[in-house]
ROLUM-583279 format. One line per field, with one value per atom (N, C-alpha, C): residue number from 1; residue in three letters; atom name; x, y, z. Coordinates in nm, 3 decimals, always signed. Example, Ala and Ser with C-alpha at 12.3 -4.5 7.8 and 13.67 -1.06 7.14 Angstrom:
2
nr [1 / 1 / 1 / 2 / 2 / 2]
rest [ala / ala / ala / ser / ser / ser]
atom [N / CA / C / N / CA / C]
u [+1.319 / +1.230 / +1.320 / +1.285 / +1.367 / +1.290]
v [-0.569 / -0.450 / -0.330 / -0.225 / -0.106 / +0.003]
w [+0.780 / +0.780 / +0.780 / +0.708 / +0.714 / +0.787]
This chain:
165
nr [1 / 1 / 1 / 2 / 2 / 2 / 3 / 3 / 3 / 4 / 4 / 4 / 5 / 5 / 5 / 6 / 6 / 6 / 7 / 7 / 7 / 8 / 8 / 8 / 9 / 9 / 9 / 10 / 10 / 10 / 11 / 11 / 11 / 12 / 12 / 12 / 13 / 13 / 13 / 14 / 14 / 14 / 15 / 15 / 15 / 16 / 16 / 16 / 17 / 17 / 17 / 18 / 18 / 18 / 19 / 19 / 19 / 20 / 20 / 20 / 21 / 21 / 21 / 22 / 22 / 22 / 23 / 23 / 23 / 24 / 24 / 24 / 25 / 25 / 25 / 26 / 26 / 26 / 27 / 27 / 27 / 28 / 28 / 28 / 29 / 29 / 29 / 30 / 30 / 30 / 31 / 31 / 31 / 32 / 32 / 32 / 33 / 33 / 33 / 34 / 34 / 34 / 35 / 35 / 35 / 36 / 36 / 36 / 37 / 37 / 37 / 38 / 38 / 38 / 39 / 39 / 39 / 40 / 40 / 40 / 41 / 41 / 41 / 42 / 42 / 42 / 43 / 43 / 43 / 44 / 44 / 44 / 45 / 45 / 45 / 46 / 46 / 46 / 47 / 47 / 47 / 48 / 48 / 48 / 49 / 49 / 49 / 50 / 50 / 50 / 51 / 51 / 51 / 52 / 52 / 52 / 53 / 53 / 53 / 54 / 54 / 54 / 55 / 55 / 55 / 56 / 56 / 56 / 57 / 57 / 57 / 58 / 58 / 58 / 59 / 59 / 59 / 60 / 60 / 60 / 61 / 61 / 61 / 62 / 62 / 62 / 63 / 63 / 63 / 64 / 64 / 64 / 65 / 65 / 65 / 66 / 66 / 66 / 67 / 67 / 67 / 68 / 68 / 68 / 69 / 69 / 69 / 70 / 70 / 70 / 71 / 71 / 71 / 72 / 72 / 72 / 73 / 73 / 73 / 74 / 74 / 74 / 75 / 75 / 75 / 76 / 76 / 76 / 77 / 77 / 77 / 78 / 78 / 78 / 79 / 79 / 79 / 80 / 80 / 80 / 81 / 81 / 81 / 82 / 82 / 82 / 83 / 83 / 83 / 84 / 84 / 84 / 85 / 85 / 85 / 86 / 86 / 86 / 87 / 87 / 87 / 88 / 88 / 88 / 89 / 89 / 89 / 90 / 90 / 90 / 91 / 91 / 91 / 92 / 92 / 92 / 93 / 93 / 93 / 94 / 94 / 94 / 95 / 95 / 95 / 96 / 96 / 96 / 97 / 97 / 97 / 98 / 98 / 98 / 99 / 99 / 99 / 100 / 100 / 100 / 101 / 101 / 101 / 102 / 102 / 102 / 103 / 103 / 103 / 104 / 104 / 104 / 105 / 105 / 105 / 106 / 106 / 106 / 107 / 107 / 107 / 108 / 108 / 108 / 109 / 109 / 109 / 110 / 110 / 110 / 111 / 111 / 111 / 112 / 112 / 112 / 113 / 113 / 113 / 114 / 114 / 114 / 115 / 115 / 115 / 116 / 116 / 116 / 117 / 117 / 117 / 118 / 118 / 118 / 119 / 119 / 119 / 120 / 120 / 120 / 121 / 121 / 121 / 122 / 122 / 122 / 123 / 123 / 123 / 124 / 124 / 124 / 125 / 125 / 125 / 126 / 126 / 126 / 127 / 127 / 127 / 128 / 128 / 128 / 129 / 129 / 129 / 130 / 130 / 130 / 131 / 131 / 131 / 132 / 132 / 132 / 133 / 133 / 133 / 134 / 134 / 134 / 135 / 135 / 135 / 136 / 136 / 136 / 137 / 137 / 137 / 138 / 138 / 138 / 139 / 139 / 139 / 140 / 140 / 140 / 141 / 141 / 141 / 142 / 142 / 142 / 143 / 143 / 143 / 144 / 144 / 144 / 145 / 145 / 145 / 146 / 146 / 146 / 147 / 147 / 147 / 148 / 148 / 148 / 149 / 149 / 149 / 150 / 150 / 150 / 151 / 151 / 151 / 152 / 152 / 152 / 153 / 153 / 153 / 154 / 154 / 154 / 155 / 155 / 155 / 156 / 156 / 156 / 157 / 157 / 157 / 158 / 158 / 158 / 159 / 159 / 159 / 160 / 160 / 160 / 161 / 161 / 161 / 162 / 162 / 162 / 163 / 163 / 163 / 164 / 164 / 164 / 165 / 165 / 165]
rest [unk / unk / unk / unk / unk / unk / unk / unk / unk / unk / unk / unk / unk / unk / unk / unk / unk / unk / unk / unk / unk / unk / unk / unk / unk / unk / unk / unk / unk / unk / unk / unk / unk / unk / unk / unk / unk / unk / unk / unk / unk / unk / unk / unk / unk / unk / unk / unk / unk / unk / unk / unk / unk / unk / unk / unk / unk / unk / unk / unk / unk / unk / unk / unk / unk / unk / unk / unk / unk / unk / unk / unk / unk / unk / unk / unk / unk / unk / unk / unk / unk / unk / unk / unk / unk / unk / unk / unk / unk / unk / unk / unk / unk / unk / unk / unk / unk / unk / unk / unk / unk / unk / unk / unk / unk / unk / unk / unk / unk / unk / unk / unk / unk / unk / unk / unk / unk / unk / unk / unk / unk / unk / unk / unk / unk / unk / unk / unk / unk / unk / unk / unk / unk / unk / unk / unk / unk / unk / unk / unk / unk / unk / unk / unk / unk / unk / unk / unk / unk / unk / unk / unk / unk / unk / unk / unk / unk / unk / unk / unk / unk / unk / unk / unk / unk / unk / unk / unk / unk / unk / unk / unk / unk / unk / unk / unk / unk / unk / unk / unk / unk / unk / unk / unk / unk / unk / unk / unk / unk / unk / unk / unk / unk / unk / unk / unk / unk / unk / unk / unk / unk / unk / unk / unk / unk / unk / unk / unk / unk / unk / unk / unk / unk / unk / unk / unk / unk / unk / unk / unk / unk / unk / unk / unk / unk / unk / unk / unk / unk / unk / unk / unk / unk / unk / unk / unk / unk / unk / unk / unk / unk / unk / unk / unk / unk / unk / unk / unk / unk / unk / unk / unk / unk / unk / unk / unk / unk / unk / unk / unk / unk / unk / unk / unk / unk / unk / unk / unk / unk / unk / unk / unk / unk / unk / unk / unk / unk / unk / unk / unk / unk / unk / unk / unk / unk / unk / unk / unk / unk / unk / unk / unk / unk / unk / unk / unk / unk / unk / unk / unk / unk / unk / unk / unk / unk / unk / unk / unk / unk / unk / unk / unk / unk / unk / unk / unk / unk / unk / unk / unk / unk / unk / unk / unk / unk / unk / unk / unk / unk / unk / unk / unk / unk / unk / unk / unk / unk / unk / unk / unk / unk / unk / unk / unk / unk / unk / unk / unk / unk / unk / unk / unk / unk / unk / unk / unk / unk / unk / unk / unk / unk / unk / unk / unk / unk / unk / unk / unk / unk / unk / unk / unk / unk / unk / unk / unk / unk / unk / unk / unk / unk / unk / unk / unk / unk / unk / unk / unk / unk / unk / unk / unk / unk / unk / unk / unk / unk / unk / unk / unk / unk / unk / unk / unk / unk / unk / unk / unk / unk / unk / unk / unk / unk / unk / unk / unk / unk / unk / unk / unk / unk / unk / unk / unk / unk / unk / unk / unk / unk / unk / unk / unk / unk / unk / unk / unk / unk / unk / unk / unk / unk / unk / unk / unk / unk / unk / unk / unk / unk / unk / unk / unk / unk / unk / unk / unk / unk / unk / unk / unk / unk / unk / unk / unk / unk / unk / unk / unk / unk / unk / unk / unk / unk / unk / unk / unk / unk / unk / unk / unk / unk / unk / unk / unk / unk / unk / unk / unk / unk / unk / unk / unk / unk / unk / unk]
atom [N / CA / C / N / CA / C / N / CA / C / N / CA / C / N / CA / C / N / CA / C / N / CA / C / N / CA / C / N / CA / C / N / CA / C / N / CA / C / N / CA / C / N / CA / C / N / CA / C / N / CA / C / N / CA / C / N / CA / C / N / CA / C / N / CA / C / N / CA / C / N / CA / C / N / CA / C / N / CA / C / N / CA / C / N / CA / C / N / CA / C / N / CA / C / N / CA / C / N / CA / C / N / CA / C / N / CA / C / N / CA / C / N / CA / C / N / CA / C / N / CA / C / N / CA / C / N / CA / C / N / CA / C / N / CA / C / N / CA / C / N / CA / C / N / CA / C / N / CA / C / N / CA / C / N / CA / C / N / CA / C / N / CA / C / N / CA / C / N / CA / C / N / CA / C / N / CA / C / N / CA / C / N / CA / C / N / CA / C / N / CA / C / N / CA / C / N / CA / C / N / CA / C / N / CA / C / N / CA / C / N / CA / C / N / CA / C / N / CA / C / N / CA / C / N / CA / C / N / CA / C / N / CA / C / N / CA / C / N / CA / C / N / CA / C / N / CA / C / N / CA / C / N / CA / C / N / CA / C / N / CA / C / N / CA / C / N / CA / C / N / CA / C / N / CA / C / N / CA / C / N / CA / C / N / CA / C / N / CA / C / N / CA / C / N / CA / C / N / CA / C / N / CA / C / N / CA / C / N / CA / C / N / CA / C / N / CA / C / N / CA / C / N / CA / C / N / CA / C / N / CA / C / N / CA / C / N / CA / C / N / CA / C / N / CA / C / N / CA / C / N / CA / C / N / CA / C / N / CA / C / N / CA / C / N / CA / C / N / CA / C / N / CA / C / N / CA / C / N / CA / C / N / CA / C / N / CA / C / N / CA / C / N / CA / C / N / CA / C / N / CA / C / N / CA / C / N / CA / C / N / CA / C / N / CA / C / N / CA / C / N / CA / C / N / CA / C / N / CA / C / N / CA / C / N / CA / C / N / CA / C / N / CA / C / N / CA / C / N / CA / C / N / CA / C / N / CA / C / N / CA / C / N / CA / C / N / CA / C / N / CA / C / N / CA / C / N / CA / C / N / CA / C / N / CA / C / N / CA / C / N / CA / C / N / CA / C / N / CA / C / N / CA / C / N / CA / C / N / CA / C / N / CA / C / N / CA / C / N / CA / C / N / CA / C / N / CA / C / N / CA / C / N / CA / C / N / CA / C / N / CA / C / N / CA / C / N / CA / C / N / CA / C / N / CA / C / N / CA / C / N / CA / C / N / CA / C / N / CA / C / N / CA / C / N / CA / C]
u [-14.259 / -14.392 / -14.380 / -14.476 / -14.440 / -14.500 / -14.394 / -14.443 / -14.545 / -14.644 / -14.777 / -14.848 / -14.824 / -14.932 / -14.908 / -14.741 / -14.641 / -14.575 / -14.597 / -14.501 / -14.335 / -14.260 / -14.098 / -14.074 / -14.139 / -14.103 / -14.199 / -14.281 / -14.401 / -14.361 / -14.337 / -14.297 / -14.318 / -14.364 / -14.363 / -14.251 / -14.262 / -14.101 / -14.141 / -14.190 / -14.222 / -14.142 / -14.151 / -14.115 / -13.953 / -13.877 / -13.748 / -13.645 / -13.559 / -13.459 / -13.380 / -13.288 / -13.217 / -13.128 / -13.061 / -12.931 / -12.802 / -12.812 / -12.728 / -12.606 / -12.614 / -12.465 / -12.419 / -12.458 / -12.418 / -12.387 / -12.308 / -12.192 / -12.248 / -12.293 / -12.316 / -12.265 / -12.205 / -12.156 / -12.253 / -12.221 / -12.331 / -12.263 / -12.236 / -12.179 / -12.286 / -12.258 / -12.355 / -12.313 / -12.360 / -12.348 / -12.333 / -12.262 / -12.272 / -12.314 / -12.352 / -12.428 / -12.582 / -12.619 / -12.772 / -12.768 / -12.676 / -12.650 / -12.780 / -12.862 / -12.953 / -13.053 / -13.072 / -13.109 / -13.087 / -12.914 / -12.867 / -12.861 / -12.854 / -12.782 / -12.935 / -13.065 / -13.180 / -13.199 / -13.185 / -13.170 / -13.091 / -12.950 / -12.868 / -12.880 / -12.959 / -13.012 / -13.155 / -13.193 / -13.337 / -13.288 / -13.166 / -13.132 / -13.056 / -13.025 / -12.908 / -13.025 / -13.097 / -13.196 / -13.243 / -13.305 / -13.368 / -13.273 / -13.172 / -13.069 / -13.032 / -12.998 / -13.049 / -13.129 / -13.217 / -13.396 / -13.413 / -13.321 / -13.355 / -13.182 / -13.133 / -13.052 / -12.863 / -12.866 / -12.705 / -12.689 / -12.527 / -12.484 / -12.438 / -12.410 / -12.358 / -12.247 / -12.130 / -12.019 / -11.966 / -12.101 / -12.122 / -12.166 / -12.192 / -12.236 / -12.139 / -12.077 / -11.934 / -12.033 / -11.969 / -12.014 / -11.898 / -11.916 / -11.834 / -11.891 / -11.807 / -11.899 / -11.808 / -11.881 / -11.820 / -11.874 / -11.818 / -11.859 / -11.990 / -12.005 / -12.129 / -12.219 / -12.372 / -12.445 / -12.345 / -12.294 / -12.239 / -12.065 / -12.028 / -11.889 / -12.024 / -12.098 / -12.121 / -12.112 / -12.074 / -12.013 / -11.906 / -11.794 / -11.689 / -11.624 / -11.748 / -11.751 / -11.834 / -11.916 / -11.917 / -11.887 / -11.741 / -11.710 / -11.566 / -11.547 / -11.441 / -11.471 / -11.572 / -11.633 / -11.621 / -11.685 / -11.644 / -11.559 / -11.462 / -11.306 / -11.265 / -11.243 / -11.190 / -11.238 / -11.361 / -11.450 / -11.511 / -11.505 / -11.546 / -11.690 / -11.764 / -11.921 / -12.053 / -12.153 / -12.241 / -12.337 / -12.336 / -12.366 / -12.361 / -12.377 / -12.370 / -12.483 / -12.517 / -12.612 / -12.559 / -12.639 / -12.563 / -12.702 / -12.671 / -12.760 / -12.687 / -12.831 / -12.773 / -12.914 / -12.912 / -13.006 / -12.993 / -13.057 / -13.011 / -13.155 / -13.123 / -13.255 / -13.213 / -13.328 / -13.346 / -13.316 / -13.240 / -13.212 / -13.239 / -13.200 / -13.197 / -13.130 / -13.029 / -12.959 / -12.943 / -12.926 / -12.933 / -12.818 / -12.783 / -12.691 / -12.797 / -12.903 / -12.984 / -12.970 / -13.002 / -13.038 / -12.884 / -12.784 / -12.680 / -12.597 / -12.629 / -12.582 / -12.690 / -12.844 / -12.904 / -12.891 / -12.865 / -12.852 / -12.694 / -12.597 / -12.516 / -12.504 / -12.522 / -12.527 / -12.644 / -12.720 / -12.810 / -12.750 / -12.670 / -12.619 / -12.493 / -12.407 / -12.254 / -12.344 / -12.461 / -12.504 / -12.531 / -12.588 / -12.676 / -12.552 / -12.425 / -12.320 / -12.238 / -12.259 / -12.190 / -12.279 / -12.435 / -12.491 / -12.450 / -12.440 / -12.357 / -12.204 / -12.112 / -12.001 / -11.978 / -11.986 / -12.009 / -12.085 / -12.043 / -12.139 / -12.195 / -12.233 / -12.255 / -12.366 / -12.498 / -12.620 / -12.544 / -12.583 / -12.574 / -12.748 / -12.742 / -12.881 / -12.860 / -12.964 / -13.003 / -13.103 / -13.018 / -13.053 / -13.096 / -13.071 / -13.059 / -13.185 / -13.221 / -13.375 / -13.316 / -13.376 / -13.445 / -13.564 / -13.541 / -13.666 / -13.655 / -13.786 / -13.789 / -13.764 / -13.763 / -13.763 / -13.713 / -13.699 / -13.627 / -13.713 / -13.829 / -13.988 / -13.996 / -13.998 / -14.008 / -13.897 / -13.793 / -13.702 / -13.690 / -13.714 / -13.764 / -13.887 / -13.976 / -14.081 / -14.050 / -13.927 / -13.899 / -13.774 / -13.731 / -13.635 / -13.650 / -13.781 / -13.840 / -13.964 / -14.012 / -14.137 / -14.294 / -14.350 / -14.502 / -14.480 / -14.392 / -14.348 / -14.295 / -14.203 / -14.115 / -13.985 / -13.900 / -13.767 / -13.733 / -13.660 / -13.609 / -13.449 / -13.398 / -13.305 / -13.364 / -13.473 / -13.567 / -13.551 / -13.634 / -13.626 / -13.529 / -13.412 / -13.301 / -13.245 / -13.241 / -13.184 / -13.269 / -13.454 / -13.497 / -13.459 / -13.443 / -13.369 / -13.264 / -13.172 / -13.014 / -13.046 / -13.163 / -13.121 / -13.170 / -13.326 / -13.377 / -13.262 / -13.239 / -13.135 / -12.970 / -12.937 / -12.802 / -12.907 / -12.998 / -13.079 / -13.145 / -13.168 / -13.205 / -13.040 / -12.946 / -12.821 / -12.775 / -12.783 / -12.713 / -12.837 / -12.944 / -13.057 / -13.003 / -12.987 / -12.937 / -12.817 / -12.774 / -12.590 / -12.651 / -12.739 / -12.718 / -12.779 / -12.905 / -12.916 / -12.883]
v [+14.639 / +14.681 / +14.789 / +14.791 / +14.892 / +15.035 / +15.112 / +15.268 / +15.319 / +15.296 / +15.294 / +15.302 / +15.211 / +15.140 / +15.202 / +15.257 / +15.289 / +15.420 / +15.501 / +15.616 / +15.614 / +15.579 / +15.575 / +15.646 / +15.764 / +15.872 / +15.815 / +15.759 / +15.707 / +15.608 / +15.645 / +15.555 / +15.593 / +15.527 / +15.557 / +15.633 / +15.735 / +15.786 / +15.691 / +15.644 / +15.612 / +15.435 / +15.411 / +15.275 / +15.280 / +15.418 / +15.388 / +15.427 / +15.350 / +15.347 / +15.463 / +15.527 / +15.633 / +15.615 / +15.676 / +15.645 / +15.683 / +15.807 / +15.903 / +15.826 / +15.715 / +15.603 / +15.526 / +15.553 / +15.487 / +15.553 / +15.471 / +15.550 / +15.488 / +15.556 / +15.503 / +15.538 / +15.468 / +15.468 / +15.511 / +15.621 / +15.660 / +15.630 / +15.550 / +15.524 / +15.624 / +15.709 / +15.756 / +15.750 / +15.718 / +15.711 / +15.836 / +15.905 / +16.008 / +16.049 / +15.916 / +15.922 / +15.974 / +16.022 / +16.093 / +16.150 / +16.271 / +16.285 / +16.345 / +16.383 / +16.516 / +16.426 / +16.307 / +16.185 / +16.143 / +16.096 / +16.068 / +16.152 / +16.302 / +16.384 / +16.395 / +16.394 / +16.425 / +16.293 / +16.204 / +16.025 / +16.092 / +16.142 / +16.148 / +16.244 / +16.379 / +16.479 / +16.403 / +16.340 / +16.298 / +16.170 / +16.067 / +16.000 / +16.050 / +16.176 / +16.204 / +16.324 / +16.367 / +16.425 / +16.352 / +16.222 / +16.160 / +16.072 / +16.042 / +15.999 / +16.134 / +16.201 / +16.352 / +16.345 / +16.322 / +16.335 / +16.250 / +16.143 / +15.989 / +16.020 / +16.103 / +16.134 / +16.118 / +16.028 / +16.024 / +16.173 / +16.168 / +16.281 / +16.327 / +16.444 / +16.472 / +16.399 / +16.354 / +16.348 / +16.267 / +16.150 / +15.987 / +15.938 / +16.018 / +16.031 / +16.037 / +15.917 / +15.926 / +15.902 / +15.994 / +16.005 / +15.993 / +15.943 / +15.893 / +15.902 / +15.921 / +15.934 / +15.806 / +15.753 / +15.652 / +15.719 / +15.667 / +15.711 / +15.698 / +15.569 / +15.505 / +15.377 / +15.376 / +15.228 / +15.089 / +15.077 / +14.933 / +14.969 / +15.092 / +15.057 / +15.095 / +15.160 / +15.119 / +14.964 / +14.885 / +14.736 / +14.752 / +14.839 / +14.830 / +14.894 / +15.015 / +15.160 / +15.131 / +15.077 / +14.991 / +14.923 / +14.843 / +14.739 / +14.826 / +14.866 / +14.981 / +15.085 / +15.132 / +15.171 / +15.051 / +14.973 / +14.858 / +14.797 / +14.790 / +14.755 / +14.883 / +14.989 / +15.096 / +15.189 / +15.194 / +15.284 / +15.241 / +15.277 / +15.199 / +15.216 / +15.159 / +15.197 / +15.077 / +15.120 / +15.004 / +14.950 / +15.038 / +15.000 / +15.063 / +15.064 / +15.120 / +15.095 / +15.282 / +15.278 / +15.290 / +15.234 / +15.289 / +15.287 / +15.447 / +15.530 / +15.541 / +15.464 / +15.496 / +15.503 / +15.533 / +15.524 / +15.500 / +15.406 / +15.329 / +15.369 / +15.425 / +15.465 / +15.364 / +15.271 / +15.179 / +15.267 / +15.214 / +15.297 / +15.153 / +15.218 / +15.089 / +14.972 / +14.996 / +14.840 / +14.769 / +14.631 / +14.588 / +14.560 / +14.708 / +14.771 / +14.785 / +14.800 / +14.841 / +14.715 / +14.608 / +14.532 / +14.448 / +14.466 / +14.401 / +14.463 / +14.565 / +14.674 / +14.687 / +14.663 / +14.654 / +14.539 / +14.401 / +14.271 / +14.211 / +14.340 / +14.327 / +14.348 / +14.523 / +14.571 / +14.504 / +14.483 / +14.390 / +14.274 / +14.166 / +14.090 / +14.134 / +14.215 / +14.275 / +14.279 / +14.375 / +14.457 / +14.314 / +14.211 / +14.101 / +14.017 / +13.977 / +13.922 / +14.012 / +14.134 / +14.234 / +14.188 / +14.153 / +14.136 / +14.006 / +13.905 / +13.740 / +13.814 / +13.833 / +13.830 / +13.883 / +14.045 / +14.110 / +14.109 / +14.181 / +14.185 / +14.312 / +14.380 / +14.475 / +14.479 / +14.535 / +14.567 / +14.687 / +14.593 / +14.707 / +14.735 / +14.848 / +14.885 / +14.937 / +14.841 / +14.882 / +14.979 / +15.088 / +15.209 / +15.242 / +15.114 / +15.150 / +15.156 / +15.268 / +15.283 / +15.252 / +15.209 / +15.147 / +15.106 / +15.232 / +15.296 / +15.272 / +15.297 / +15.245 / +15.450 / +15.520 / +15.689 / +15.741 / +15.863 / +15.986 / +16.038 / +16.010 / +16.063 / +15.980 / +15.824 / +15.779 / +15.811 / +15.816 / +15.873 / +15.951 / +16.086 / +16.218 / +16.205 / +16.126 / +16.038 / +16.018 / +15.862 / +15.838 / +15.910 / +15.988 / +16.087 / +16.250 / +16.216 / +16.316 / +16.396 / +16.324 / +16.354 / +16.281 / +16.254 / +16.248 / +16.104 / +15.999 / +15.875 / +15.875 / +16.004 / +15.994 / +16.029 / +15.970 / +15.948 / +15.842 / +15.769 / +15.647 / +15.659 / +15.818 / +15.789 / +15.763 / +15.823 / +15.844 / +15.737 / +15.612 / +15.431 / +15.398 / +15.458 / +15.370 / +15.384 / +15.554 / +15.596 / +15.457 / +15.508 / +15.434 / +15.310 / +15.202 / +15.087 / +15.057 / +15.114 / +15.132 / +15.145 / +15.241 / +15.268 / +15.135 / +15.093 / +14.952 / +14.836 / +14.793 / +14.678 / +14.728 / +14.843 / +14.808 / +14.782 / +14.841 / +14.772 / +14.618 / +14.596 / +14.433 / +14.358 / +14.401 / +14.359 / +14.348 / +14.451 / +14.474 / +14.410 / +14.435 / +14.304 / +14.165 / +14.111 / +13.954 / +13.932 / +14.024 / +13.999 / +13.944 / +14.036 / +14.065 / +13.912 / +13.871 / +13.749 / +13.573]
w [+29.101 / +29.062 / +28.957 / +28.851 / +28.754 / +28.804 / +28.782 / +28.808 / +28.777 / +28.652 / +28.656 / +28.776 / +28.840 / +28.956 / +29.073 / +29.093 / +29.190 / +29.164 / +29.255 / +29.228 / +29.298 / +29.246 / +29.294 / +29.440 / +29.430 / +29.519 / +29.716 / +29.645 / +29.742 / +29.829 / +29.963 / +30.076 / +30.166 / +30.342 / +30.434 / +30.544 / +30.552 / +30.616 / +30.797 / +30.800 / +30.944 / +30.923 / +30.782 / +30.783 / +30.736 / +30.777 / +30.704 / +30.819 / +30.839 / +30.947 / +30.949 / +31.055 / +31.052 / +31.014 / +30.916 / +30.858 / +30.946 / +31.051 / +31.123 / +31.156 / +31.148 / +31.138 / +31.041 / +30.922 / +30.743 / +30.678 / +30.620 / +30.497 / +30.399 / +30.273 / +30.142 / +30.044 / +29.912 / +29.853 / +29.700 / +29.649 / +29.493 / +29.422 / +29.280 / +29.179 / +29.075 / +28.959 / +28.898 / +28.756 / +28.651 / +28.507 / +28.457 / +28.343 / +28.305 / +28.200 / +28.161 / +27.996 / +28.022 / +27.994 / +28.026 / +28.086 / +28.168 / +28.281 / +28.329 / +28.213 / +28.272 / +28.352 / +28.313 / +28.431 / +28.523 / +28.490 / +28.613 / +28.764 / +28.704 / +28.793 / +28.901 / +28.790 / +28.855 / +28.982 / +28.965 / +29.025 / +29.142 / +29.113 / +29.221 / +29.323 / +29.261 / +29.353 / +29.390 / +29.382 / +29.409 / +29.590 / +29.524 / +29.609 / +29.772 / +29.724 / +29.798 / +29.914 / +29.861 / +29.940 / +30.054 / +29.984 / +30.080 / +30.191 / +30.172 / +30.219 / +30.375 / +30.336 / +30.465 / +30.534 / +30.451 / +30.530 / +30.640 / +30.592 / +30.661 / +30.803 / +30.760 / +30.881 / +30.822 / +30.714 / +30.706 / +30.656 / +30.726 / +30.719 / +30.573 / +30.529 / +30.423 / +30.417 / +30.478 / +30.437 / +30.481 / +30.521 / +30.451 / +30.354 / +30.234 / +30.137 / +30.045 / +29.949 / +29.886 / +29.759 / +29.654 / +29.535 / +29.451 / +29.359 / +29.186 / +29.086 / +29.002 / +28.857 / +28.750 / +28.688 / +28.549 / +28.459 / +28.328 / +28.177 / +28.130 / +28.139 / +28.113 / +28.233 / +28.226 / +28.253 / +28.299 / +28.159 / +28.228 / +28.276 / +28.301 / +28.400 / +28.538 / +28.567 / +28.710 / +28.807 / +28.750 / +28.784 / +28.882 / +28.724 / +28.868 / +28.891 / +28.912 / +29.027 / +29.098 / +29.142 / +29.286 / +29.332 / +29.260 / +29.312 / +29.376 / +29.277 / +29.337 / +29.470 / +29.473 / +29.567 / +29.720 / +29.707 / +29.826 / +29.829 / +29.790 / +29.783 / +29.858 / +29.820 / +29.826 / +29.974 / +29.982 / +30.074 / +30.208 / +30.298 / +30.406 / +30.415 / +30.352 / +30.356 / +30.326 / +30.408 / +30.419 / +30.308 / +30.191 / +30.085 / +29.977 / +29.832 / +29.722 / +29.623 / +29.626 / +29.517 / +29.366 / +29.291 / +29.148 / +29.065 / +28.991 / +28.925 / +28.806 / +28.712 / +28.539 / +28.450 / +28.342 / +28.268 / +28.088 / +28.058 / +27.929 / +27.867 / +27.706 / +27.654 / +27.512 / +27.484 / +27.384 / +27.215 / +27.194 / +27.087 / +26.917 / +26.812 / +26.736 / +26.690 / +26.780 / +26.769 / +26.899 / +26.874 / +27.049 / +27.164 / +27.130 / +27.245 / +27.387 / +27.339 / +27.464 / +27.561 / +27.464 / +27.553 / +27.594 / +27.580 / +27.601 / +27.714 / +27.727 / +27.859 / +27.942 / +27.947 / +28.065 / +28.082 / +28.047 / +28.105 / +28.146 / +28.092 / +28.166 / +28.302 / +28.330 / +28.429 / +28.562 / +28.483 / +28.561 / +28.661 / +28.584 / +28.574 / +28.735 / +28.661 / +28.746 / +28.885 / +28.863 / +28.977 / +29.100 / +29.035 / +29.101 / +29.175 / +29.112 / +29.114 / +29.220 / +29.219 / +29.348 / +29.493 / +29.460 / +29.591 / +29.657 / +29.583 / +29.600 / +29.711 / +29.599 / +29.619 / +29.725 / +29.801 / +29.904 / +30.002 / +30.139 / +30.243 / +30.289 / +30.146 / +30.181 / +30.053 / +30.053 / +29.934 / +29.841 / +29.693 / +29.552 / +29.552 / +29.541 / +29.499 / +29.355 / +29.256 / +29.144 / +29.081 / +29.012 / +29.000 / +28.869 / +28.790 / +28.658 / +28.580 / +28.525 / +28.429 / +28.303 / +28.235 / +28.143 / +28.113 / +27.989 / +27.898 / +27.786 / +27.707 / +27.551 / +27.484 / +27.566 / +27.515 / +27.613 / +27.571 / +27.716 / +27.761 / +27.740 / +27.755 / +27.926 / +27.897 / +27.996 / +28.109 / +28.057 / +28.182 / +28.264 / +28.184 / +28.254 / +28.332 / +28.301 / +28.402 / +28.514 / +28.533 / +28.655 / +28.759 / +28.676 / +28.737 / +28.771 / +28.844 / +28.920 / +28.895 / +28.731 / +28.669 / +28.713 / +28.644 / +28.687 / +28.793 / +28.731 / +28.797 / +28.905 / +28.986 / +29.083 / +29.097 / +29.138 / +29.099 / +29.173 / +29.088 / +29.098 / +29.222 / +29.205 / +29.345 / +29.464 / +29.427 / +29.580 / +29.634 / +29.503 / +29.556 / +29.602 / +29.542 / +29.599 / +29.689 / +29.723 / +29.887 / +30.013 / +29.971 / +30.077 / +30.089 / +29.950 / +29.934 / +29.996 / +30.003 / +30.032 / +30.256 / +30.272 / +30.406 / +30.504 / +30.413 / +30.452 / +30.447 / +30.351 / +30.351 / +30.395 / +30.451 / +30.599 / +30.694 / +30.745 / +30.868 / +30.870 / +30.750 / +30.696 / +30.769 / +30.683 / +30.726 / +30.877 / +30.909 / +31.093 / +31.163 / +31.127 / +31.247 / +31.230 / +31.087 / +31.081 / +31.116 / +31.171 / +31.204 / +31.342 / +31.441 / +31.577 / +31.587 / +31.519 / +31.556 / +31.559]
């Protein structure tokens, strides 16, 4: 749903499972960081709130947007944990780099949810300005970690209910 309509940050805490037994995995981009970092303090809050502990909370950093692929893949190879968020932010610039690294990462991110048994949550903004970014990374729009913590805590409980049955 577009953030217009939706504020990122806006969710029911009554409708979000306790984390107090999940390990999650943050992959974070470092290109924008002043974005990313806002995404990752935004995600990692609510991730607490919701009960996982600090220090189930495994954090990494990559260079850029499109290695978050495979720094979460590295991450679930590597980490014993029930899922991985990955936080990046790609600002449209004038050549079409923009669009060749959000449809990559897009792409990796979608191909990690196939391949594994464990949820990639897609973190990645993409904006046409830094105007809009600073928007969804904790501005008038929300923050987009916010979405993804709650994302990330819903789908291991999506996961462990369809196991049991």
């Amino acid at each position: 749903m577009a953030t217009a309509y939706h504020n990122l940050s806006s969710y029911d805490p009554a409708s979000v499972p306790n984390g107090a037994d999940m390990r999650i995995g943050i992959v974070v981009s470092e290109w924008n960081d002043n974005i990313t970092r806002a995404m990752l303090d935004g995600a990692c809050n609510v991730l607490k709130k919701h009960g996982v502990k600090e220090e189930n909370i495994l954090i990494d950093f990559v260079p850029g947007s499109f290695e978050l692929i495979f720094g979460a893949k590295h991450l679930a190879e590597n980490k014993d944990i029930d899922a991985v968020i990955t936080l990046g932010s790609v600002v449209r610039g004038d050549t079409p780099h923009f669009d060749y690294v959000c449809s990559g990462v897009t792409q990796g991110i979608a191909d990690m949810n196939i391949r594994y048994d464990i949820p990639f949550i897609f973190g990645l903004l993409t904006t046409d300005n830094m105007q809009q970014a600073e928007e969804r990374a904790g501005g008038r729009h929300g923050n987009k970690g916010d979405e993804c913590a709650i994302t990330a805590l819903k789908m291991i409980d999506f996961y462990r209910r369809n196991l049991e049955e």
